[in-house]
C-alpha positions, 0 to 999 in steps of 0.5 A: 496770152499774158503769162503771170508777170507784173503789171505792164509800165505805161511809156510815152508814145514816143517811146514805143515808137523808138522801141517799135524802130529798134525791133523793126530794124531787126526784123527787116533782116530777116528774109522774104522766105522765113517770112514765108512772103508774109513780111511782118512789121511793128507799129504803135497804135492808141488801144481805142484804134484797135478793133480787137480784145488783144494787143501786142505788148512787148516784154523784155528778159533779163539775159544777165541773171540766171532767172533771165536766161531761164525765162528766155529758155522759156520763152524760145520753148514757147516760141517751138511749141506754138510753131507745132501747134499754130494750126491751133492759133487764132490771127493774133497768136500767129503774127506774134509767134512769126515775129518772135521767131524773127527777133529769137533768129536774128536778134543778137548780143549786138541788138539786145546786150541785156535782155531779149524782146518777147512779143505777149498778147494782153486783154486791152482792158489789162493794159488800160487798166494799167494806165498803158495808152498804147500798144504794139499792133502790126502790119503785113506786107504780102511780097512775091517770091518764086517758092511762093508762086509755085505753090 
């Protein structure tokens, strides 16, 4: 869910789907096998197309002040906790813990010189509310792996 942050910033569509590209990119070196053959990727959707009561926001942390730094610290401690707990997640909470392992694995200084990406889920109606018109939502592409047909 929403940790206790401020109201999320609408942005232009066109925006998103630069930002979505940018963690796709990333995302996309991650290999088939941490994805345990599940690939997982970002698109920008219109809150009315989604058929679910959670979106996929995306908050950024701050690495160049010691609050940002405690906040990333946090947040990779969520990361760990949901991974031991994830037999206890709903769908939603699954795909955004698979993709915010990704963008913590891979994602560098070169990819996030000032702050790191964090994948929340919100109610629609927050982020409506907000005036957000937009919001993250996601795709899976099943691919074939040798542990995985052996399992």
């Amino acid at each position: 869910m929403s940790p206790a942050a401020a109201t999320p910033t609408p942005y232009a569509r066109a925006e998103l789907e630069q930002v979505a590209d940018r963690l796709n990119r990333v995302l996309a070196r991650y290999s088939d096998k941490d994805w345990a053959y599940s690939r997982i990727s970002l698109e920008i959707k219109g809150l009315q197309e989604i058929d679910a009561p959670y979106v996929l926001w995306l908050e950024w942390l701050p690495t160049t002040t010691p609050e940002g730094r405690r906040a990333v610290e946090d947040y990779r401690a969520e990361v760990t906790w949901g991974e031991r707990h994830s037999a206890e997640l709903g769908i939603l909470e699954v795909i955004s813990l698979r993709l915010n392992r990704a963008l913590l694995a891979l994602g560098g200084e070169a990819d996030f010189p000032d702050a790191r990406p964090a994948l929340r889920l919100f109610k629609k109606t927050e982020l409506a509310a907000a005036g957000v018109a937009d919001a993250f939502w996601y795709r899976v592409r099943e691919v074939q792996g040798e542990e995985f047909d052996n399992r």
